[in-house]
Each structure stands twice: as C-alpha cells, then as structure tokens.
Steps between C-alpha positions, in 0.01 A plus 500: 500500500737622263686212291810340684746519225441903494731734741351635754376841456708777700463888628713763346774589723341844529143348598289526797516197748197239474334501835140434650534922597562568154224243378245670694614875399439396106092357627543178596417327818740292706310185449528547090879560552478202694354333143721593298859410648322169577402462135817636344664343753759756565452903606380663173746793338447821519308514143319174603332672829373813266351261240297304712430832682336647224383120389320439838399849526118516529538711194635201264359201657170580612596281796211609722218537235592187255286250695176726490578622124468096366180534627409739234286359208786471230364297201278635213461403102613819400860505740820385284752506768454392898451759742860601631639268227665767262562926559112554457158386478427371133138470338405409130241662413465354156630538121797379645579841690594479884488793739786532777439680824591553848518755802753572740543733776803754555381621823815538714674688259266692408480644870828592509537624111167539362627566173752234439312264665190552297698539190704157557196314562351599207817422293558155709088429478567518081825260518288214635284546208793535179656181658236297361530646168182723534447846449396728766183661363358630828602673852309511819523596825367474830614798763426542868572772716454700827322813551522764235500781711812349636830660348721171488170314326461802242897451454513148434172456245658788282826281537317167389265659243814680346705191526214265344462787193814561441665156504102373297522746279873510323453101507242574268194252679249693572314515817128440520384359798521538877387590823594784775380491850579734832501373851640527817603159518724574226680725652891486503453187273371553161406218310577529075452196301543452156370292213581455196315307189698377206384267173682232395433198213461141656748368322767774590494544823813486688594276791725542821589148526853381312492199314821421434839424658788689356261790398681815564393747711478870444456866707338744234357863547663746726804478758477433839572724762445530905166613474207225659704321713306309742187671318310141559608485880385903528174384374490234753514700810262832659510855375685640782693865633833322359314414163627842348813379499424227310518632197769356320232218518317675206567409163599819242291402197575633119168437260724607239717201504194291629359585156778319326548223660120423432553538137806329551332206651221460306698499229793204593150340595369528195788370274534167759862592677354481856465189699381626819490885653424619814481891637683603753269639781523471851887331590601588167751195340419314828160442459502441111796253485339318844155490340593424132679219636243358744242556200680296223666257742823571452856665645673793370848626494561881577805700486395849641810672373411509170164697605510849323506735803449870519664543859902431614600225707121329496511173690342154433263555797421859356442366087327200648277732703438809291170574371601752223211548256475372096702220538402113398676144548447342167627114385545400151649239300910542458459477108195803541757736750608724236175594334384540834797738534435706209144545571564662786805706428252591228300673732823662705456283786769215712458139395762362708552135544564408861435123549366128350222280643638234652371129608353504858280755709837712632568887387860514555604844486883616429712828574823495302497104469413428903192362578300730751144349521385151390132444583221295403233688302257260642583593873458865418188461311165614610315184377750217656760608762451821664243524789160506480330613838151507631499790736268497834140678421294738753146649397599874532338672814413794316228312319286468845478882463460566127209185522308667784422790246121571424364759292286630785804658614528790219246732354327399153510739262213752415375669222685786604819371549548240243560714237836650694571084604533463110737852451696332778540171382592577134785751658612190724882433387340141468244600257628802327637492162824381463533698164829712668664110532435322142566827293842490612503185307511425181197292436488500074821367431516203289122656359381149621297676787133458426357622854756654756513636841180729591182393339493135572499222733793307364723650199475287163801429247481461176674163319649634196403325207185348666166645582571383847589655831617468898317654757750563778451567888660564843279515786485449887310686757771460822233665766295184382707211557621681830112491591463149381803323346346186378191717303739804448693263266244344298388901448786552389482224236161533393524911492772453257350281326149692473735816318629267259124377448359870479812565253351246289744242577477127634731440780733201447797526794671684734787582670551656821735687772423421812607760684495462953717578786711272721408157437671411879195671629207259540241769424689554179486175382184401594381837323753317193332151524175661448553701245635183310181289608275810338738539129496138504072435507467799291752413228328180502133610468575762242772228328813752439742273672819683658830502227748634768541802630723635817457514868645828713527478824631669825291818340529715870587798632579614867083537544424160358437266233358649168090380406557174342498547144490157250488764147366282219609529148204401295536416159148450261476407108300707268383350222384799271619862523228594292232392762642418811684783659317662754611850672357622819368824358090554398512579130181687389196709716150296476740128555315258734690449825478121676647390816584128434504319850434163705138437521359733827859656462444812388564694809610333844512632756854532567757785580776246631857534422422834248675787389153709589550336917902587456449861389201637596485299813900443550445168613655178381236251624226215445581216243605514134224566289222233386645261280370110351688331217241348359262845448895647366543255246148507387495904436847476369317255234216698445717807418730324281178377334349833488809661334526240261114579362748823379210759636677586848617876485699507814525281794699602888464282759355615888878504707675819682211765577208230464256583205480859576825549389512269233249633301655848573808357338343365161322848509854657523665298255230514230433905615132425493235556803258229642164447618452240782201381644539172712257307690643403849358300773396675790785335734771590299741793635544800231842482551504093429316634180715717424847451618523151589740250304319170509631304235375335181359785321569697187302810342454477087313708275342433181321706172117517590424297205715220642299511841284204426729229452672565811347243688471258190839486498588430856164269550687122503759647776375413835565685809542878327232784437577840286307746635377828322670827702504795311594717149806649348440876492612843469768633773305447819518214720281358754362259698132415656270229658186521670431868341796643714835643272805333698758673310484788244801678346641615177768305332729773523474531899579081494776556215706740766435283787624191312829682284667709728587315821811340375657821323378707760763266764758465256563866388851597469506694832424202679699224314819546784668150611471454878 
C-alpha cells in the first residue's frame, strides 16, 4: 500500500477511464484487476493499469513458467551471481575474469518487422550484458522459420538475417555462432533469439540493485519516443491477422548510438560514478525503475517530465511505456552526478536526472508536480507480488500417433539409392550450409575470433591477453522435443554441450529461451513441464547449471502452436589455444578416422525423429532419437580427454543427417575425400547406419603415427569405445560394410548438394515480401 501521508495518485484530465473493460484490453484478467484495486485499495490510474499490464504481462513476470523454472538446477562453484538475480548469467572462470551471457527471444516483432525486430534484439540482447560492466565479445543466434519455398518465409529470414548483420555488425561484436532451421511448424511465427557473451573483472562488475537512499537517479542514452509501446503485452499474446498492425509495437533500433552508450557505460563504470544501472528492455522506464527498486529494496521518485523526448505532447502513460532502444536507468551518488554527466555528454549522449531513491518499496511517479502512479515495486515484481500460476497439463494426443511409428513402415535404403539419400540430405534447408547467412555477418571483428561459423561444432573466442578461450553454442532440435519433450530437452543440452566439447572446450553453464505456444492450453504446458523436467536432469548430469535465460510464449499462428523449442546457449572454457581448439574439418589425406561411442553404440538401429524419415520419407514420426546421460557424459569425457592428449585433428559429432552426413561435412569443410569401411551387425537397417541420429557419438581423426595410443588414452573411462572407421584421402568419398559400397561420390557432386540450397531460394528474384 502506498504510504498514508502521500496524496493519492490521480489521472490526467485528458486520460482514459480505469475500468475492468479497459483492464482486460491492456492483458489482464478480471480476477487480477480484481487484485489490484483490492491491494491498492482504490481503482488504479490510468498509468497504474499499463504498468502492471506490462508488469503482469507473461512477458515480464514469467507468471505461468516461474514455478517450473525454480526447479532448474541453479547453483555451481563457478556462478557469481544467482540465476535471475542480476541482467545476466555470470560465471568466473578464473584469474579473476567473469564471463556475462544471456539469450532472449524477439519473436513477435520479428514477424511483423523482421528487420527491426531482429536488429533490436540484437541491440537490447547486448544492453543486458554492458549493464554489468562487461564487454560484449560475442553474438549468437538461434533462427526458426517456415518453409523456404514459401514467399513470406524467404521475406522474413532476409529481413532477420539483414537486421541481425546490420545492427551486429556497425556495433562492432562480431557474430560467430548460431543455428538456422526450416519447418512447417514455423510457419507465420518465426522464432530469432539472440545471445550475447561479454567479459567482465570480478571485482567490477556492475549491479542493478541501489544501495542508497537519496541516490539520484538518471535516464542516459537516447530519447524516448512512441515506438514499443505495449511491446511486452504484444509479446504476450498470439501472432494473429490483426498482428500487422501491431507494429508500432516494434522497437526502431540505432547501433550507432548503441555503440556509445557502451563505451559510455563501461567507462562511468570504470571510474566508480555508478551505483546501480539497469537497461531498458521490454516496458522500457517501467520495468527498470519497478525492478531496480524491488532488487535493492527500496522506493524511487520519478518525475516523467523531465524525460528527454523525441515526440510532441508524449504522455506519462506513453514515456512510462515506451520501449525506445539505447537507453539505461542509472543511480549514482549526488556528489558523483556531474562526472557522471560529463562522461556521457562526452560521448554525445542525454544524462538527464529524473528522480532520487527514496525510503520504502513505492515508485511514485510525477507529471508536472502531480502524482500519477504510486506502486509498490514489490507487488509488481516477478519474484514477490505478481502471480505465479500453475496451468492445467494434458499429454498431447498427437503423441498416440507419432509413438505408433515403426520402421517397418518405410523402405531401408539400398546400395543404389543411398548415395542420392546423402545428395538429398546435405541439400536439406536443415542440413545445407548456412554459408549465404553468417557471411552477411561480420564474424572477425574485434580479431578475437579463433574458430567461427562453418568449420566447427561450437565457435571459440579468444581472451586477449591470455592463452585462453570460450567455446560458444546455440542449439535445439524443435522436431525432437515435439517427438519427445522430456528427451528432446536433455538433447538439446547435451548436443550443445558435445559442440563445445568437439570445439575443444569444457562446458561450464547455460542459458536458455524457452520458446512454446499458449501456455492456457494443457497440451502446451504439459509439452512445457517436460521440457523443464529433461534441461533440468541433463544440466544436472553434465553439471552446467542454468544462469537465466528467457521464456517466449504464445509462439502460434492461425494453424497451430510452433515445435517446442527450449534453444540452449552453451558456454565451455578452453584452457590452451595452442592445443585445444578443435574444428570440424579433416586436416591431412592418410589421418586415422575413429567413431568414439557408448560401448555396443556404434550403430543402433534407429531412424526415429530424423531429418533422413522427415525428408526422404516426409514423415514426422517414432520417438526422439536414442539418448542415456550416463553413456553422454562419459563420451563427452573421453573426448575432452582425447583432445587434451593435443593429437586430435578434427572432431564433429553424429546429429542432423546421422553419420552419413557428418562425415560428408568434415570432408567438406577440410576439402578432403574419405574411405569408410564399417562393420555392422546384421539387424541393423542401412539407413539406421547411415542416416540415423542416435545420440552420444562424435567422429575424430588422428596422424597414423598417433593411432596407437588411442585406446591408451581413453582406457580408465568406463562405458565408451573408439572404434577404427576409415582414412583421410584424396577427393572421393565413400562408404562400405560387408564388401558392398553404400555410398560413392566425388566431393565436388556433395560440395553442390550441400552449398547451393540456401542461395539458390534466396536469389534476388525471389526475395519479394508477401
């Protein structure tokens, strides 16, 4: 309640009337209205209502995923902040160096405005990072999208991918990392998430919490206009017909200005002027006042009008509301203001001082000297007063059907017609190079990129100054968790993790975006629950416990919900550039090849949930592929042990295409042929063999000479066998068992299959907006 000897807050005269219509036109429900004129004890003004709109919104509060999230394992030696606790996750990994990063989704815009919505959540993804005085070294991404041969999906990914580059690359962090996959059930809703990695020192790392009463309070970066308002409640609700004319809900980002307010930041950081800073993201000055103030404990005092604007006649509800881009809430001592002043003007940018922390929990916001909202941060906050729901749970139907699958029901391959499977695999939009995405990027900047997008499992960053590195990763396989949410999930996990292992890197956290459709479906949240239950047992078995991350929901289109898709962000030490990074490409003709696997692993016999079943066969069907924790954290071990001996040449783990198609890949990357000879067991499918994506495996070579101590090296690690397959050599590739060749082509025949699918579709002809 707000304090008694403060007046009580009213509307403008110009302002909307408060009413339970109006409450449920901004999101809420009529029962939450019902909460909050009991708890204020009065009807709420008109700027009240749209702050706890966009504070209840599903978007800000997490209200029906926040139960199941604290489920999530959380603790680890290496974490310096809580999960949730500051902007982003925060890991030391050692010489008293931390490493800052998070992922977020920007789907809803991004449907609408492909290019400023990828480009603002890029630029919003950094802010999160700067905030805690680190330095964005790193960008990622995750995309999702429909069909390509569908005009509107060819439309919107040359949108995003221009939007990501452009926004990436005049920011100056370069982009190294990411994943792009095509589906059906994306279509109409594209997902793009972004990630960002930043380095910070332990013992400068900024805080969003205010410590002191009578700190002032400042607005710095750019003005604020009309642009984002009600971005959080837009992101709260279904893509729809009427979404196109939501587009005033999508931020207008400027990476110029972005660029100085990070150097800005860093540097009133740096010289000790800033108390406590918070981005402004989703709900813009709402949400940062609201959760700087639950955070440190305390109350603030706000007069809008003194908010630099760029638009006429902007109200409190609008300022309050707006989600302009480049713009922070920063607090600092009274005697530190005008340093803090100069540093920014320094860097052409507003430092205006609009308020003082105050004794309490209440934001009490002013217009011209009359109070117009006075809430309690605490009643608005995520982690203490706004609802938390557990929604009602339903096994989908669907799975009956998908289960019932059996391989029985489609054709194995033959010796004739495998080598064509493989041709049409690599030229799957799932599989095929994504070279006609990443070069759009700039991927060098910085020169602290060691191993970038292309020829390896997981990029790797260079520390500068330090012979030290980050392997970075985004995965998720959507059709998998669709097929199997709980399993589908811990994939997820452990595939990222296995690219940072093959990268030569040691996973050590993640964070996520947990991207699903309406969570007032029961099959939706069921499919949700799950897909917590399977990040949660393979976070803990692999021990990269969850820093934070973001949760998307009410991903759906007129046709339905998209595949559930929890991306991970993987983050994985290296200890020694000079030994440790791996790349996915075979180095030299006459290298032993190895399949690494669980013991009596090598090849199951299993086609479920592939891309081979999907494309060849068109169906969606069976279970996700074969996965135990136990046999993933051993061959995770083994590799990281095997790298570490410093004789691995390459290493590319068995995913998307099944082994066929990963070796295919190394032998693309490193422009070398292969010769395969495998020893199957007589019940095993070809296909299976071939195509199939059981888990748990990776594909290394090594110099002849190094052959022997192969097994030496891996003897002590139970569970896990490395089994001989084949030589590096010349340009032809190909495959055999039992005296039969499988597959047989040239590398160049591969090399067209696997290049030109995606600049075939996105020529300029056929780049037309739908």
């Amino acid at each position: 309640m707000s304090d008694s000897d403060s007046p009580t807050p009213t509307s403008l005269p110009n302002a909307p009337e408060t009413t339970p219509e109006q409450a449920i036109e901004h999101g809420l429900t009529e029962e939450e209205y019902t909460w909050i004129v009991d708890h204020l004890g009065r009807t709420p003004t008109f700027v009240e209502l749209g702050i706890y709109s966009v504070m209840w919104s599903e978007h800000c509060s997490y209200k029906n995923s926040l139960a199941l999230l604290k489920t999530l394992p959380n603790e680890g030696p290496a974490l310096l902040v809580a999960a949730g606790e500051e902007n982003a996750g925060l890991v030391g990994i050692g010489e008293g160096l931390g490493v800052a990063f998070k992922v977020e989704s920007h789907n809803h815009p991004s449907a609408v405005a492909p290019y400023q919505g990828a480009a603002t959540g890029v630029g919003g993804i950094h802010r999160d990072i700067f905030t805690m005085g680190a330095r964005p070294i790193a960008a990622l991404n995750s995309l999702r999208f429909g069909s390509l041969e569908s005009d509107r999906v060819r439309y919107l990914l040359d949108g995003v991918v221009r939007g990501i580059g452009d926004y990436g690359n005049s920011f100056g962090v370069p982009t190294v990392a990411g994943d792009v996959y095509f589906d059906d059930a994306y279509e109409g809703n594209p997902l793009v998430n972004a990630m960002s990695v930043g380095l910070v020192k332990e013992d400068a790392i900024a805080s969003a919490a205010p410590q002191h009463t009578g700190s002032v309070v400042y607005i710095v970066g750019a003005s604020t206009g009309r642009d984002g308002i009600h971005g959080a409640t837009f992101a709260s609700e279904e893509i729809s017909e009427e979404s196109e004319d939501k587009r005033p809900s999508v931020q207008v980002g400027d990476p110029f200005t972005e660029k100085l307010l990070l150097e800005a930041t860093l540097e009133a950081i740096d010289v000790g002027v800033v108390e406590a800073i918070q981005d402004m993201g989703a709900a813009g000055i709402t949400s940062s006042s609201f959760e700087m103030s639950a955070s440190g404990g305390c109350g603030m005092e706000l007069h809008l009008d003194r908010v630099p604007v760029r638009e006429s006649q902007m109200t409190p509800y609008e300022i309050m509301l707006s989600e302009s881009q480049e713009r922070m809430l920063v607090v600092c001592d009274p005697d530190d203001a005008d340093q803090l002043v100069d540093v920014y003007a320094r860097w052409d940018l507003h430092a205006e001082r609009i308020g003082t922390i105050t004794d309490g929990t209440n934001v009490q916001l002013y217009w011209n000297e009359t109070l117009v909202a006075d809430l309690d941060a605490r009643h608005l906050d995520s982690g203490s007063g706004a609802p938390v729901y557990e929604r009602e749970t339903k096994r989908p139907a669907y799975l009956e059907t998908t289960r019932a699958f059996h391989p029985d029901e489609v054709a194995d391959c033959t010796p004739d017609t495998a080598t064509d499977m493989l041709h049409t695999l690599l030229a799957a939009p799932n599989i095929a190079s994504k070279r006609w995405v990443f070069e759009q990027y700039d991927t060098m900047v910085r020169t602290n990129t060691v191993v970038g997008p292309g020829p390896s499992d997981a990029a790797v960053i260079r520390i500068k100054g330090t012979d030290r590195g980050l392997a970075l990763k985004t995965d998720c396989n959507g059709r998998y968790v669709y097929l199997n949410p709980r399993k589908g999930a811990e994939i997820a996990v452990c595939e990222s993790a296995r690219n940072v292992v093959c990268a030569g890197g040691k996973p050590v956290a993640i964070t996520n975006c947990l991207n699903f459709g309406n969570p007032y479906k029961p099959e939706v949240y069921w499919t949700f629950a799950e897909a917590i239950k399977g990040m949660g047992n393979a976070c803990t078995a692999l021990g990269t416990p969850v820093t934070g991350g973001n949760v998307s929901f009410y991903n759906e289109h007129p046709d339905g919900a998209v595949y559930p898709t929890p991306t991970i962000g993987m983050v994985g030490r290296v200890d020694d550039l000079h030994t440790q990074p791996t790349t996915a490409a075979v180095q030299t003709p006459g290298d032993r090849l190895f399949l690494l696997h669980p013991d009596g692993q090598a090849y199951p016999n299993d086609i479920d949930g592939s891309e081979y079943l999907a494309t060849v066969h068109e169906q969606i069907a069976g279970d996700a592929p074969r996965l135990v924790l136990d046999e993933e954290v051993a061959v995770q071990q083994a590799m990281r042990t095997l790298i570490n001996t410093g004789t691995v040449q390459h290493a590319h783990d068995v995913s998307d295409g099944g082994l066929a198609a990963c070796l295919a890949e190394s032998a693309l990357h490193g422009n070398c042929g292969m010769d395969i000879t495998l020893s199957i067991p007589e019940d095993v499918r070809a296909d299976a063999v071939l195509f199939g994506e059981a888990q748990s495996r990776i594909v290394f070579s090594v110099a002849e000479d190094h052959e022997p101590a192969i097994q030496e090296a891996i003897q002590d690690i139970e569970g896990v066998s490395a089994t001989p397959i084949g030589t590096v050599c010349g340009n032809e590739f190909r495959i055999t068992w039992a005296g039969i060749t499988w597959v047989e082509a040239p590398l160049h025949t591969l090399r067209a299959a696997h290049e030109n699918t995606l600049p075939n579709a996105m020529n300029a002809e056929q780049r037309t907006a739908a």
